[in-house]
BASEKE-791798 format. One record per residue (C-alpha): residue number from 1; residue in three letters; x, y, z. Coordinates in steps of 0.2 Angstrom, whole numbers, plus 2048, in hexadecimal, padded with zeros to 3 digits. Layout:
REM residues N
<site num="NUM" residu="ALA" east="X" north="Y" up="Z"/>
...
***
This chain:
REM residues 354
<site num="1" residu="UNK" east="B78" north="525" up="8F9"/>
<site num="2" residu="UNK" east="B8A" north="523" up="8F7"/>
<site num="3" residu="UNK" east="B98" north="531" up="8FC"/>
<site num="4" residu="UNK" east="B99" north="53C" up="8F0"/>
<site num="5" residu="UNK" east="BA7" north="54A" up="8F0"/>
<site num="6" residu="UNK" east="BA8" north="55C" up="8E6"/>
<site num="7" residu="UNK" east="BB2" north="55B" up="8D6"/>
<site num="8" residu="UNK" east="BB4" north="56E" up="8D9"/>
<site num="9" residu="UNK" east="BBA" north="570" up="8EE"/>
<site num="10" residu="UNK" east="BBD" north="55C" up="8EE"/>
<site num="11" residu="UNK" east="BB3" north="55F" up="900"/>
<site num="12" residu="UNK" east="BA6" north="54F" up="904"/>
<site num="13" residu="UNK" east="B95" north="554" up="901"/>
<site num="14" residu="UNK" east="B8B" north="550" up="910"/>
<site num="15" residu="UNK" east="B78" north="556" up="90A"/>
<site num="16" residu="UNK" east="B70" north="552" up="8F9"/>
<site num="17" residu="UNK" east="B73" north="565" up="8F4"/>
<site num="18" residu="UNK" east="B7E" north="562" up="8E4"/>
<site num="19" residu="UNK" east="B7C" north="564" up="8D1"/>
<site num="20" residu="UNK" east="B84" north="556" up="8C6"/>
<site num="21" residu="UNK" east="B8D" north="55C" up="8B5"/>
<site num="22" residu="UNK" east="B83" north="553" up="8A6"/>
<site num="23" residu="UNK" east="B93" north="553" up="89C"/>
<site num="24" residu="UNK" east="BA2" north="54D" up="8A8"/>
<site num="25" residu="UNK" east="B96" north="545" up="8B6"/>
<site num="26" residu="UNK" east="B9F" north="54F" up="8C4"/>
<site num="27" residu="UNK" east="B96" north="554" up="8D3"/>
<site num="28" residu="UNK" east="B95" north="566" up="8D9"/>
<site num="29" residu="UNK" east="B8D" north="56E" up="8E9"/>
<site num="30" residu="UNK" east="B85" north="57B" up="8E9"/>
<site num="31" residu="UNK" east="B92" north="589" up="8EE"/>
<site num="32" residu="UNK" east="BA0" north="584" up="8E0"/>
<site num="33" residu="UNK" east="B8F" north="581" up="8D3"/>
<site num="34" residu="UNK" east="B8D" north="594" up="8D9"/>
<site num="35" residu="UNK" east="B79" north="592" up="8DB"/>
<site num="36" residu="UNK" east="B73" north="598" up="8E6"/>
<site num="37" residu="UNK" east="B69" north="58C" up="8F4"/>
<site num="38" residu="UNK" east="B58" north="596" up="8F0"/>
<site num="39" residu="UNK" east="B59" north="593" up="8DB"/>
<site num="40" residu="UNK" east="B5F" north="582" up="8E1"/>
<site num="41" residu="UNK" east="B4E" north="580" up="8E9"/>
<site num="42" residu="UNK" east="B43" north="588" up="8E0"/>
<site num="43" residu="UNK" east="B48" north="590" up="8CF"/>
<site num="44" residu="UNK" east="B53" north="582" up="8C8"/>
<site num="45" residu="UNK" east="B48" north="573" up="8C1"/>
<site num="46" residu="UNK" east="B48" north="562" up="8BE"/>
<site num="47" residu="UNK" east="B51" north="565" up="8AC"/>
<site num="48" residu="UNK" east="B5B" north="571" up="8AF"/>
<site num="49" residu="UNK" east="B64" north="567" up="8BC"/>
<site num="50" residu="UNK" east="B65" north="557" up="8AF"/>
<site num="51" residu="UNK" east="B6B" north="564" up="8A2"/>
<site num="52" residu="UNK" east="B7A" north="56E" up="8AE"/>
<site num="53" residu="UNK" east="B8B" north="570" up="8AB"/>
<site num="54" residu="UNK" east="B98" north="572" up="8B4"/>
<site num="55" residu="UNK" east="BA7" north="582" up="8B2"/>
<site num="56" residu="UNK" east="BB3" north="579" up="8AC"/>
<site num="57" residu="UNK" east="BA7" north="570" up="89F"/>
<site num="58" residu="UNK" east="BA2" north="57F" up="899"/>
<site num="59" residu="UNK" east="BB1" north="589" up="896"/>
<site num="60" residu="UNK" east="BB7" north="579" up="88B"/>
<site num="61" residu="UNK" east="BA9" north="57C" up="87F"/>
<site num="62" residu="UNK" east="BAC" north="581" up="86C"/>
<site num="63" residu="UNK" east="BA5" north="595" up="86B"/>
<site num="64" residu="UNK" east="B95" north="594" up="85D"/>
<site num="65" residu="UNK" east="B93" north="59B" up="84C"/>
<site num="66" residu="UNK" east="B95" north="5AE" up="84D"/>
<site num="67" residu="UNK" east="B8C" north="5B1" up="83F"/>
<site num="68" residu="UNK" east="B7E" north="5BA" up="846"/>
<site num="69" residu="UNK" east="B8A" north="5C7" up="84D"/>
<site num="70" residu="UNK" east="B87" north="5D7" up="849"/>
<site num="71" residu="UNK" east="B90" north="5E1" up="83C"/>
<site num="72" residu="UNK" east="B90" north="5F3" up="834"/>
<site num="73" residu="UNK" east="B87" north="5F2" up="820"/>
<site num="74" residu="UNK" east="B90" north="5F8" up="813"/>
<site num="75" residu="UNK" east="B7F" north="5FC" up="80B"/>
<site num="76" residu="UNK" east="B76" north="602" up="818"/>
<site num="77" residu="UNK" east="B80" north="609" up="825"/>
<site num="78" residu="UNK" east="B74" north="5FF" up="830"/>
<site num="79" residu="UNK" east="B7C" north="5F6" up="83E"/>
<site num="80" residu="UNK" east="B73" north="5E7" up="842"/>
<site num="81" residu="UNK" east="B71" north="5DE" up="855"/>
<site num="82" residu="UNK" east="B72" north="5CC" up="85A"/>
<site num="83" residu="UNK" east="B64" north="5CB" up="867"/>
<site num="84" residu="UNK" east="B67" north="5CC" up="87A"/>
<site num="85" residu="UNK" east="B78" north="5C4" up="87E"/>
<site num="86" residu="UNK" east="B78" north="5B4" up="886"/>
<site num="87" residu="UNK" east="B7C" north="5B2" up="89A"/>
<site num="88" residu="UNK" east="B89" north="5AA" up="8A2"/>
<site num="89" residu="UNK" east="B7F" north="598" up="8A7"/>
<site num="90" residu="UNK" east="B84" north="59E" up="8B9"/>
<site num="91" residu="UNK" east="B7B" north="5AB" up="8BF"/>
<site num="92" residu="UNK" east="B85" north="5B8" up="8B3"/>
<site num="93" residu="UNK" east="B98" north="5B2" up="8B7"/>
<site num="94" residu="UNK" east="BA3" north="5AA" up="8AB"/>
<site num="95" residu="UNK" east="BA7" north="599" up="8AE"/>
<site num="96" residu="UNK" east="BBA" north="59A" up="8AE"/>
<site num="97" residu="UNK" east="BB8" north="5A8" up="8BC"/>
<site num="98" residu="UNK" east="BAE" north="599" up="8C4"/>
<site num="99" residu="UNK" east="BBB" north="58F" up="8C4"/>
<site num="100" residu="UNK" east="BC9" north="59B" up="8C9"/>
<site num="101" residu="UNK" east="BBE" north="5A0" up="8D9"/>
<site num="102" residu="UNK" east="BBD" north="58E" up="8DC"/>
<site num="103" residu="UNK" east="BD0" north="58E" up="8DC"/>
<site num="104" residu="UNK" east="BD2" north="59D" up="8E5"/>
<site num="105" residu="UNK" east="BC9" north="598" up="8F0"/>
<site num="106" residu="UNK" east="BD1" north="585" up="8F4"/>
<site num="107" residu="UNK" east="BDF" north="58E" up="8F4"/>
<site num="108" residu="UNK" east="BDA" north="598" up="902"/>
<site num="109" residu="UNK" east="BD4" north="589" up="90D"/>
<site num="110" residu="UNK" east="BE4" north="580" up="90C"/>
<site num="111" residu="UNK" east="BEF" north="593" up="90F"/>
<site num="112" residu="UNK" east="BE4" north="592" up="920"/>
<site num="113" residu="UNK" east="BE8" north="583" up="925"/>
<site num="114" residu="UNK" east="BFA" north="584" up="921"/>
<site num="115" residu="UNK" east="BF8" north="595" up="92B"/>
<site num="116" residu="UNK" east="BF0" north="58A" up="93A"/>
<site num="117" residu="UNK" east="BFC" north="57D" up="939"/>
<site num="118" residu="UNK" east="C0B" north="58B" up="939"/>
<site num="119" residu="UNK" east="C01" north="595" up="946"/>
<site num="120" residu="UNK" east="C02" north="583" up="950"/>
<site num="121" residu="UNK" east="C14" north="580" up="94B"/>
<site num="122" residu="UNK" east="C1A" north="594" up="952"/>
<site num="123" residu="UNK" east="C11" north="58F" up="963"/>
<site num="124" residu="UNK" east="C18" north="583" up="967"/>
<site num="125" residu="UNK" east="C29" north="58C" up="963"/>
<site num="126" residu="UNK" east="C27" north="599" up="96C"/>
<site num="127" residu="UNK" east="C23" north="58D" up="97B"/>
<site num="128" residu="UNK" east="C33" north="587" up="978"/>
<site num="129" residu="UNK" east="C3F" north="596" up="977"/>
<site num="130" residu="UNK" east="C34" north="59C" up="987"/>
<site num="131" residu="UNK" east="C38" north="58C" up="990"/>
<site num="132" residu="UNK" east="C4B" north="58D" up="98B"/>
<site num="133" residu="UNK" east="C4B" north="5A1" up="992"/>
<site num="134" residu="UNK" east="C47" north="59A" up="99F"/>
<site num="135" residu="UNK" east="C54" north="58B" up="9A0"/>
<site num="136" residu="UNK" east="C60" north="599" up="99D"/>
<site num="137" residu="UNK" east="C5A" north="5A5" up="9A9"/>
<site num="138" residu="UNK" east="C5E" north="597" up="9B6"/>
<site num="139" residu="UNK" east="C6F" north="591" up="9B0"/>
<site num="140" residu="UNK" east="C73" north="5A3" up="9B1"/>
<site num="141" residu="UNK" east="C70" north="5A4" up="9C3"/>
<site num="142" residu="UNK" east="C76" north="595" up="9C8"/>
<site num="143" residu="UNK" east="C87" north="59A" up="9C0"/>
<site num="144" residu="UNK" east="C85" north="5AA" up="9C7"/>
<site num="145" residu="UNK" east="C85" north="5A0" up="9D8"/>
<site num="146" residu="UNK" east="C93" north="596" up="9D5"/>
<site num="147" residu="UNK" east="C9D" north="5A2" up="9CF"/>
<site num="148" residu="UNK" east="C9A" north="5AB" up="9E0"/>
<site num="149" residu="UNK" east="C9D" north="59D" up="9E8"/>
<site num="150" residu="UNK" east="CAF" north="598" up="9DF"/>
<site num="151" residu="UNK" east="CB4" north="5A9" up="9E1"/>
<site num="152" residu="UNK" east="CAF" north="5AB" up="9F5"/>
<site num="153" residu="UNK" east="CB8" north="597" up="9F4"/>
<site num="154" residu="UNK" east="CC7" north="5A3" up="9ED"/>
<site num="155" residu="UNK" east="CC7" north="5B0" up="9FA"/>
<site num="156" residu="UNK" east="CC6" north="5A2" up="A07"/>
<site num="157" residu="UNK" east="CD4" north="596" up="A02"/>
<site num="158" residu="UNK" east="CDE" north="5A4" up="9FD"/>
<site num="159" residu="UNK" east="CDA" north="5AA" up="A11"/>
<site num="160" residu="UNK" east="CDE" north="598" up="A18"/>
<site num="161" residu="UNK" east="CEE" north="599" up="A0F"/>
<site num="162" residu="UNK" east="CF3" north="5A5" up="A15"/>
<site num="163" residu="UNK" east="CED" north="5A0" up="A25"/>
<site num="164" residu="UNK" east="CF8" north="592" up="A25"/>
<site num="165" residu="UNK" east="D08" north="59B" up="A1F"/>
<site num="166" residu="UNK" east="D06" north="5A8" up="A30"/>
<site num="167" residu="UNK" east="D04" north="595" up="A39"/>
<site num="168" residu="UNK" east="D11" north="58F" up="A31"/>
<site num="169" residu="UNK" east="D1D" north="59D" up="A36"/>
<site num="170" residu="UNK" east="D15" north="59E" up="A48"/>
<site num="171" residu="UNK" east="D1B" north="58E" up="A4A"/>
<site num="172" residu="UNK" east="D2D" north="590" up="A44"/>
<site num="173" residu="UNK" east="D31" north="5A0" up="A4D"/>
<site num="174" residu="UNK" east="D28" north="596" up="A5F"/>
<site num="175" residu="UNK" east="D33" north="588" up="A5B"/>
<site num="176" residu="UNK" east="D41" north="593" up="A57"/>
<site num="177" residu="UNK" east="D3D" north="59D" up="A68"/>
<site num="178" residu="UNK" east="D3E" north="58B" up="A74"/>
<site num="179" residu="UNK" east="D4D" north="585" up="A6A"/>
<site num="180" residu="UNK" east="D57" north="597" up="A71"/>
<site num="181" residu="UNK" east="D53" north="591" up="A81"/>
<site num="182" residu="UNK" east="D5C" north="583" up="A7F"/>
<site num="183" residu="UNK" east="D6C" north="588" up="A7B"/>
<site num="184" residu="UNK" east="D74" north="584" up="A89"/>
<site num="185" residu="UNK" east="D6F" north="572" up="A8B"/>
<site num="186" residu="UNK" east="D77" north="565" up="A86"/>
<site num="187" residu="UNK" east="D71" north="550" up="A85"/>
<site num="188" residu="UNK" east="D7A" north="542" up="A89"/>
<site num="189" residu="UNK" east="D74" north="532" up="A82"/>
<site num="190" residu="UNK" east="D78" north="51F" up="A87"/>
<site num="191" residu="UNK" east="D7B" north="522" up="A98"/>
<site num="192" residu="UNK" east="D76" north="50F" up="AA2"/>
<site num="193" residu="UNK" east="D68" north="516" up="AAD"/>
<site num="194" residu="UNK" east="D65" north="511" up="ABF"/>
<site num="195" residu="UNK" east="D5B" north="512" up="ACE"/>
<site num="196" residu="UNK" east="D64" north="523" up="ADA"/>
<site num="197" residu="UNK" east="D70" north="527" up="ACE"/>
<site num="198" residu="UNK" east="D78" north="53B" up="AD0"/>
<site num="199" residu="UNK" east="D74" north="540" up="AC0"/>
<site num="200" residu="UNK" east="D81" north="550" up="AC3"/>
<site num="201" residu="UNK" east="D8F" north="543" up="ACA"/>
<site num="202" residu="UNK" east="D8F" north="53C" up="ABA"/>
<site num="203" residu="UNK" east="D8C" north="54A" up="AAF"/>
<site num="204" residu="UNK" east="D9B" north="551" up="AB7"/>
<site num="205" residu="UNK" east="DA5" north="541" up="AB5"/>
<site num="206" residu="UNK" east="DA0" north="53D" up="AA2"/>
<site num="207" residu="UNK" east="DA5" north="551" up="A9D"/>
<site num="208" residu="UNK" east="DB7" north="54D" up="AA8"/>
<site num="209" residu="UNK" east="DBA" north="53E" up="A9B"/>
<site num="210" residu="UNK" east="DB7" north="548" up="A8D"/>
<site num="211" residu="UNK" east="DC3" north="554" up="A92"/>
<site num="212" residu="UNK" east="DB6" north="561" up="A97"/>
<site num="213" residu="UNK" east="DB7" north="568" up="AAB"/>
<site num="214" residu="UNK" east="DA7" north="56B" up="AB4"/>
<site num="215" residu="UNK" east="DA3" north="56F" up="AC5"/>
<site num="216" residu="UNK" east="D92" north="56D" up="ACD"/>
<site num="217" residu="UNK" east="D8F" north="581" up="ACC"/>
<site num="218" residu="UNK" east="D92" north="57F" up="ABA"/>
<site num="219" residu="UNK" east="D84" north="574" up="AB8"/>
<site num="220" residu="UNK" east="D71" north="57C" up="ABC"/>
<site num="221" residu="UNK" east="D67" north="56B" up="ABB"/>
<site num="222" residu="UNK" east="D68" north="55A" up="AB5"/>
<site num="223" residu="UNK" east="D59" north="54D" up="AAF"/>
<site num="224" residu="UNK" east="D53" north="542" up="AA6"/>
<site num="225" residu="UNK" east="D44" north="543" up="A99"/>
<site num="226" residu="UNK" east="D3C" north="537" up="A8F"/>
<site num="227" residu="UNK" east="D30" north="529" up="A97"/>
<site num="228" residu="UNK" east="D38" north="51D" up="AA5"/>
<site num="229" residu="UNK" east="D41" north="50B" up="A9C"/>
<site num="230" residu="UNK" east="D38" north="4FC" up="A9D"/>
<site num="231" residu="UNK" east="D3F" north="4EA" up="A9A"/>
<site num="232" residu="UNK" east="D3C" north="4E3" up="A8A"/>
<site num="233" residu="UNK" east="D36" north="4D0" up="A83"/>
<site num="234" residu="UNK" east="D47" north="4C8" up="A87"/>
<site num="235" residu="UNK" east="D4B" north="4D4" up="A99"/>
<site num="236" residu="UNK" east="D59" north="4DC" up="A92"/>
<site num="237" residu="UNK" east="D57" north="4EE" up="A98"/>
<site num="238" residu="UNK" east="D50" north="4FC" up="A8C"/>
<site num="239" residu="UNK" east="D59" north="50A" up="A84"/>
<site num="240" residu="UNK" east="D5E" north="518" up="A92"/>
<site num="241" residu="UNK" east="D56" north="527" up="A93"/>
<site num="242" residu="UNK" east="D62" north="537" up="A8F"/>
<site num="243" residu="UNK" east="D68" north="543" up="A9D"/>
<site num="244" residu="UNK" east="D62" north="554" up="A99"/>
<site num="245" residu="UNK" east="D6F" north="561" up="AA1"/>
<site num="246" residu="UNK" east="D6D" north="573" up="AA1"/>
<site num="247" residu="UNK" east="D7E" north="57D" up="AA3"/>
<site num="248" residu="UNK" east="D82" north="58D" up="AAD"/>
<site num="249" residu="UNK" east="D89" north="595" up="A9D"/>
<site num="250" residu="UNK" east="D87" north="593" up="A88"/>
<site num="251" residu="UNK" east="D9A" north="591" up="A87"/>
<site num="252" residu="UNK" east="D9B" north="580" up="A92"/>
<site num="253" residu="UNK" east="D8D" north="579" up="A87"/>
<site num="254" residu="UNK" east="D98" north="57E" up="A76"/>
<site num="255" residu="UNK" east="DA6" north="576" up="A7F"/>
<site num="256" residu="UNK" east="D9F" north="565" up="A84"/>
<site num="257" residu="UNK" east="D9A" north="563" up="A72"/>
<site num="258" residu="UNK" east="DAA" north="567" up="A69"/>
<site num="259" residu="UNK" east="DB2" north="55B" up="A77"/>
<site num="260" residu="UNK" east="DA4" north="54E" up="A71"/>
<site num="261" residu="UNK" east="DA7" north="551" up="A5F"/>
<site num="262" residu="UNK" east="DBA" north="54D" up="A61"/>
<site num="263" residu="UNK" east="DBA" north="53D" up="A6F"/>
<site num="264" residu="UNK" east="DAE" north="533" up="A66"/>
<site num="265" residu="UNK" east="DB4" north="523" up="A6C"/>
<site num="266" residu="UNK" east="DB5" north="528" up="A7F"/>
<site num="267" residu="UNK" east="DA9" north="519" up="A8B"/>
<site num="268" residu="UNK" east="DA1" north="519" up="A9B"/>
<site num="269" residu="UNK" east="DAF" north="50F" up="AA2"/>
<site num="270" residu="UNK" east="DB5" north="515" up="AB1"/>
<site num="271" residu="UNK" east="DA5" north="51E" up="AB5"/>
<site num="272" residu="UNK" east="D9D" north="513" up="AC3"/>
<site num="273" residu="UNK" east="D8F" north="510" up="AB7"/>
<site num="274" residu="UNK" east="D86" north="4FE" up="AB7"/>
<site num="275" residu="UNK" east="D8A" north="4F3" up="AA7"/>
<site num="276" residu="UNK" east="D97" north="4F2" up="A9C"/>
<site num="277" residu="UNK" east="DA0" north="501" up="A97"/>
<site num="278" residu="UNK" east="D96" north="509" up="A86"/>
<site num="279" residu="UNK" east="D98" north="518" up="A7D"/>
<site num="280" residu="UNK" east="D90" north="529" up="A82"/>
<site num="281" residu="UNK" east="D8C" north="536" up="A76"/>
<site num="282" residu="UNK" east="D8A" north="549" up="A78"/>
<site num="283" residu="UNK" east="D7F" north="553" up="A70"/>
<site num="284" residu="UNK" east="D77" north="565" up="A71"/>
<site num="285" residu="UNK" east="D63" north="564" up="A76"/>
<site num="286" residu="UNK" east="D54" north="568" up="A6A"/>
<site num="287" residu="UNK" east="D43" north="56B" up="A6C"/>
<site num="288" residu="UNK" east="D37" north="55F" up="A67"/>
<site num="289" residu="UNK" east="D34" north="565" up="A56"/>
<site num="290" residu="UNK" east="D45" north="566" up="A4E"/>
<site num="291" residu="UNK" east="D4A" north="554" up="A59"/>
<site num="292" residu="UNK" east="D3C" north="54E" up="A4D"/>
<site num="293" residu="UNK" east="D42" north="557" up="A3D"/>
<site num="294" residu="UNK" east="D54" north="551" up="A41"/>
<site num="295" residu="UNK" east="D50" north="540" up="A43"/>
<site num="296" residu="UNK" east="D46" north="541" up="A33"/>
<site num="297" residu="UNK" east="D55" north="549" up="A29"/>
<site num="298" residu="UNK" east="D62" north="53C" up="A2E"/>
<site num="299" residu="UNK" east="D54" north="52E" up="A28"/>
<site num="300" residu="UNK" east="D53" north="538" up="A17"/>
<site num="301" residu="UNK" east="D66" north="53B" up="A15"/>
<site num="302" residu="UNK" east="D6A" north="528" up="A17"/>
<site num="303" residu="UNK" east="D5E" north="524" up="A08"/>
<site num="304" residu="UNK" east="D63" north="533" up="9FE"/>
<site num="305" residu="UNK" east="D76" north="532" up="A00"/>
<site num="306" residu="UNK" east="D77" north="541" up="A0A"/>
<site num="307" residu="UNK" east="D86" north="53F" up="A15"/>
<site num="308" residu="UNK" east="D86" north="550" up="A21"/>
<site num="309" residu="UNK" east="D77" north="550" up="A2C"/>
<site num="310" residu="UNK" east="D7C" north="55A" up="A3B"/>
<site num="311" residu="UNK" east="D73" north="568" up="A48"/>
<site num="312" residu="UNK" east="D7D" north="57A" up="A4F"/>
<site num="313" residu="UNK" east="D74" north="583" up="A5C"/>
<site num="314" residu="UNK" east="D65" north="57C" up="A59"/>
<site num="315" residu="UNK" east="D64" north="580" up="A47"/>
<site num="316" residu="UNK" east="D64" north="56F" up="A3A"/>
<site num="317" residu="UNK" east="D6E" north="56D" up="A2C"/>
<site num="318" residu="UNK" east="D72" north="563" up="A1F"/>
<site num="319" residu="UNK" east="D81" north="561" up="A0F"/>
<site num="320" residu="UNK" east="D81" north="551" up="A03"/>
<site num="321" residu="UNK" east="D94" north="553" up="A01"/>
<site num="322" residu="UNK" east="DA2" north="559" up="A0A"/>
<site num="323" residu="UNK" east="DAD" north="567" up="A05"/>
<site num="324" residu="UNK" east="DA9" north="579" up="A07"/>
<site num="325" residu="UNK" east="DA4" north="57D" up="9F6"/>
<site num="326" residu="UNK" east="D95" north="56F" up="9F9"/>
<site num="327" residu="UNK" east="D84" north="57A" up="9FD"/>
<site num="328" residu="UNK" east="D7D" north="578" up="A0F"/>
<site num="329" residu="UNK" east="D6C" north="579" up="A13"/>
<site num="330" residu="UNK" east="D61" north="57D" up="A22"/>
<site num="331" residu="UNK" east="D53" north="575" up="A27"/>
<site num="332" residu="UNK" east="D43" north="57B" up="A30"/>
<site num="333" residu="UNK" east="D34" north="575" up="A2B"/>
<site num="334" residu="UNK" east="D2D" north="565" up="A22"/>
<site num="335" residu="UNK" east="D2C" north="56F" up="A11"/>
<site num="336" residu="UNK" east="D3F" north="571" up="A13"/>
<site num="337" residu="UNK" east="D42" north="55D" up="A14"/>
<site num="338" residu="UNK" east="D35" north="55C" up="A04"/>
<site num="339" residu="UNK" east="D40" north="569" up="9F9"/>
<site num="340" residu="UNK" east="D4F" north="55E" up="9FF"/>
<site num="341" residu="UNK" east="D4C" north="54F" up="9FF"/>
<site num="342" residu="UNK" east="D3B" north="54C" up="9F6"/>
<site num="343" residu="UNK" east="D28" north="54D" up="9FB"/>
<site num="344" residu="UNK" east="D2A" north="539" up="9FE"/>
<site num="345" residu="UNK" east="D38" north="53B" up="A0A"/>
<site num="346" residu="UNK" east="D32" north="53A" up="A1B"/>
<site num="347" residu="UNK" east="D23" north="53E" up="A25"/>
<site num="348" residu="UNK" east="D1F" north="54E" up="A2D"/>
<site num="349" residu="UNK" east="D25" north="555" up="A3D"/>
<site num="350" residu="UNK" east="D1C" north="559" up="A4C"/>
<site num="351" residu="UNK" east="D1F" north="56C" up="A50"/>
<site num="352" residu="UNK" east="D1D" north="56B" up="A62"/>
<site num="353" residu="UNK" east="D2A" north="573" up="A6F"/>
<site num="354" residu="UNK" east="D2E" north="56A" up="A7D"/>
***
């Protein structure tokens, strides 16, 4: 048998359980026929299946002649009766409430599967907003962390900085410290070395051509410092070490250097020195730290024009122009040399006394 479906739930009808409308061929089970599976067996025949109609069929149909109805006689005042009225083909119902219940109740299949489907639908949302809680719930912490984190980062760079400034300012007040102790020596440079040389002889004889008189009790030690000379590619001796002397009184060592400042031209000649005669120079001593810093000065204040860079009791200073209206500056620390001169200037010293 072929597939029939139900005009009224438009459902397949999978058993032979159906009645077929004799006026417009469509097949009903037994549920939207409304008959019941026992009349269906039993009470319903042959004929009265061939002769069924459908509902719809029937609400279409013309109503009969009323002629029969029963009216009140003008004569008589006799009412007369139509006999027993005539029942609904389906077991007492009308057919167009048939057919609304049929609707009703299609309508009621497809509202519970769009209540499945949204049912389905508001799951799976809730799966989702229960899994992005969860996301957020961790995000949260994690930012919770860093933001711990940045701020004990905070705490500890703003520690190490200041860490560093107290460094900073231990090592400028040390250096400051060994630089006092050397404020009453004085280095002379370019002095020809040799092997048993009396460092105090000549000490004594260099200060005499400069116009300076010293005695040996006026001079506490004599020495020189720096690593010993060695003879380069070509033989020719290397570059003499300077004579560190350390005097008996401040006032000698301020003495030698004005002296030095204003006999700029005075030579070893007549010294008893080795080689030619050459020039010698005077200068006050400096620790390790601000020889460095100096040294580094002078190389930034040839390339920037600066044409005062000179030291005064251990202390550096430097003026780009002369006159006394020009501003002077003091210098201590690399950061001094970067405000000055730029960051690019030089490199950084060594703070290191000697």
């Amino acid at each position: 048998m072929a597939t029939k479906s139900c005009s009224g739930c438009l459902q397949v009808i999978k058993n032979r359980q159906f009645l077929s409308c004799c006026t417009c061929g469509g097949y009903y089970d037994i549920q939207c026929a409304n008959v019941s599976e026992n009349r269906f067996r039993n009470t319903l025949t042959g004929e009265h299946r061939l002769n069924w109609k459908c509902a719809a069929c029937i609400s279409r149909e013309p109503r009969g002649d009323n002629s029969d109805t029963p009216v009140r006689g003008h004569d008589d005042k006799v009412t007369r009766h139509r006999g027993a009225a005539v029942k609904s083909p389906v077991e007492g119902r009308s057919p167009l409430a048939t057919f609304e219940i049929r609707g009703f109740r299609q309508e009621l299949v497809e509202t519970r599967h769009q209540v499945q489907a949204f049912d389905g639908k508001l799951s799976g949302l809730v799966t989702q907003v229960e899994t992005c809680v969860s996301g957020i719930r961790e995000l949260k912490s994690r930012v919770e962390k860093l933001e711990s984190r940045t701020e004990v980062s905070a705490q500890s760079h703003c520690a190490h900085d200041t860490l560093k400034d107290t460094i900073e300012s231990l090592k400028i007040e040390l250096n400051e410290r060994d630089q006092e102790l050397l404020l009453n020596d004085v280095e002379f440079t370019c002095i020809p070395e040799q092997k048993g040389e009396g460092l105090q002889h000549i000490v004594i004889t260099l200060a005499s051509k400069i116009g300076v008189t010293l005695g040996p009790e006026d001079v506490v030690c004599a020495t020189r410092v720096g690593r010993p000379p060695e003879a380069g590619l070509s033989g020719a001796a290397a570059r003499p070490r300077p004579i560190v002397v350390r005097l008996v009184r401040r006032a000698l060592r301020d003495d030698l250097l004005r002296a030095a400042r204003v006999r700029r031209t005075v030579t070893t000649d007549g010294v008893g020195l080795p080689g030619a005669p050459g020039r010698f120079y005077v200068n006050e001593r400096l620790t390790r730290a601000n020889r460095a810093l100096f040294r580094q000065a002078r190389e930034a204040g040839r390339r920037h024009g600066w044409r005062f860079i000179w030291t005064r009791d251990g202390r550096i200073f430097a003026r780009q122009h002369p006159g006394p209206d020009a501003s002077r500056h003091r210098l201590r620390t690399q950061s001094d040399l970067d405000r000055i001169f730029g960051p690019s200037a030089v490199g950084s010293p060594v703070f290191n006394s000697q």
